[in-house]
C-alpha positions in Angstrom: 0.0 0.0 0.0 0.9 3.3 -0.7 0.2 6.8 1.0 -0.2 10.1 -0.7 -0.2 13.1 1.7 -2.5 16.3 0.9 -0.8 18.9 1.6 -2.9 21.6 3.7 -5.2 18.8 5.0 -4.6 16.5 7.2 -6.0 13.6 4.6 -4.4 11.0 2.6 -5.0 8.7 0.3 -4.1 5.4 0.5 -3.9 3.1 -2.9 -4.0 -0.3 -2.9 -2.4 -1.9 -6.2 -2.9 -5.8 -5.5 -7.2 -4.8 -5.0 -6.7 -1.9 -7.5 -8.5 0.4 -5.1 -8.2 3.9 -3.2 -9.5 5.3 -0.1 -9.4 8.6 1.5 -8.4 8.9 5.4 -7.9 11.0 8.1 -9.3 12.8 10.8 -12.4 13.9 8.6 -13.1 10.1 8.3 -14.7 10.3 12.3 -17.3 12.7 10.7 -18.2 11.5 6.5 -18.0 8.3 5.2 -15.8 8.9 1.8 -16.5 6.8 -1.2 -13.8 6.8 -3.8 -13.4 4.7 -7.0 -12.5 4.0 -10.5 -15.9 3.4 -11.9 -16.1 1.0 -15.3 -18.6 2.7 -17.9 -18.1 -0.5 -20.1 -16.6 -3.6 -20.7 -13.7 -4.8 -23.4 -15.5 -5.0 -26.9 -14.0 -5.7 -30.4 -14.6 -3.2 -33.0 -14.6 -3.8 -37.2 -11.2 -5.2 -37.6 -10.7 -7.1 -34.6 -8.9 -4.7 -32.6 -10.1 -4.1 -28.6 -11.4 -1.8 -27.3 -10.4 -1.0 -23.8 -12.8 -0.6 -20.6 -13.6 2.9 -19.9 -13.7 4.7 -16.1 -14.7 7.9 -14.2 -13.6 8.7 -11.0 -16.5 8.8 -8.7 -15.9 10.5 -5.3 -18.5 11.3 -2.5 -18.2 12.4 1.0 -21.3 11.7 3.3 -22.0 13.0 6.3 -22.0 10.2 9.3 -24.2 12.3 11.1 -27.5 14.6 10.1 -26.0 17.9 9.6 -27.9 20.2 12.0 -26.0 24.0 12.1 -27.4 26.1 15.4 -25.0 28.7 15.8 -21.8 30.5 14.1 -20.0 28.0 15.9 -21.4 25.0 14.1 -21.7 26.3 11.3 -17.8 27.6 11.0 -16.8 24.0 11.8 -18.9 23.3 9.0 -17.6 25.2 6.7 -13.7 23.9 7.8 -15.0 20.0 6.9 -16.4 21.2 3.3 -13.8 23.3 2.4 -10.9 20.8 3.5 -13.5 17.7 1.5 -12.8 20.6 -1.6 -9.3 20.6 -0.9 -8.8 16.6 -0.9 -11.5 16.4 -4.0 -9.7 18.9 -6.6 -6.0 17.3 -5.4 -7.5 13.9 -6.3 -9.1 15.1 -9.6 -6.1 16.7 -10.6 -3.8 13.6 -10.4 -6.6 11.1 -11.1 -4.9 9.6 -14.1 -1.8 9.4 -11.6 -3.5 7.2 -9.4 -5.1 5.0 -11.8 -2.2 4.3 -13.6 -0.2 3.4 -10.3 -3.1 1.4 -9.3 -2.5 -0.6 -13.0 -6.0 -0.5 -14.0 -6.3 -1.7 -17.2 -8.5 0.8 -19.2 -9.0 4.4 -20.5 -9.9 7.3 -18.1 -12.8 9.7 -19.1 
């Protein structure tokens, strides 16, 4: 396994090459269940002249919170604020080096 730090967050994300998988982790994890994945749009096919086609993927990412979000002061809502902007930060630094990943993860396929 292999960790990638996110720099300004205290995230990481954690690839797995032998189950060709990612998760996210860290200390927003106690608050939002994060679902991150390489999602197959289609399988192998053949085309005129024989030749294959690869599987295509998007990255799917989704953070959820473990709790019902319920803001009743400045306070709250601040902390808020903190979680989504951080999720932000960890999303776009994944999006940016998505083909990164899937290629270290050796996913066999194209990358929408």
């Amino acid at each position: 396994m292999e960790q990638i730090k996110i720099t300004e967050t205290g995230m990481v994300v954690i690839s797995d090459k032998a189950l060709k998988t990612f998760v996210i982790a860290g200390h927003l994890s106690e608050r939002w269940e994060f679902t991150s994945k390489f999602k197959k749009l289609d399988e192998p096919s053949l085309d005129e002249n024989g030749d294959l086609f690869e599987p295509v993927y998007e990255l799917m990412l989704e953070a959820r919170s473990k709790g019902q979000i319920s803001i009743t002061s400045s306070y709250c809502g601040k902390n808020h604020k903190k979680d989504t902007d951080e999720i932000i930060k960890v999303f776009s630094f994944i999006e940016d080096n998505k083909r990164n990943i899937f290629e270290n993860l050796g996913i066999c396929g194209v990358l929408e």
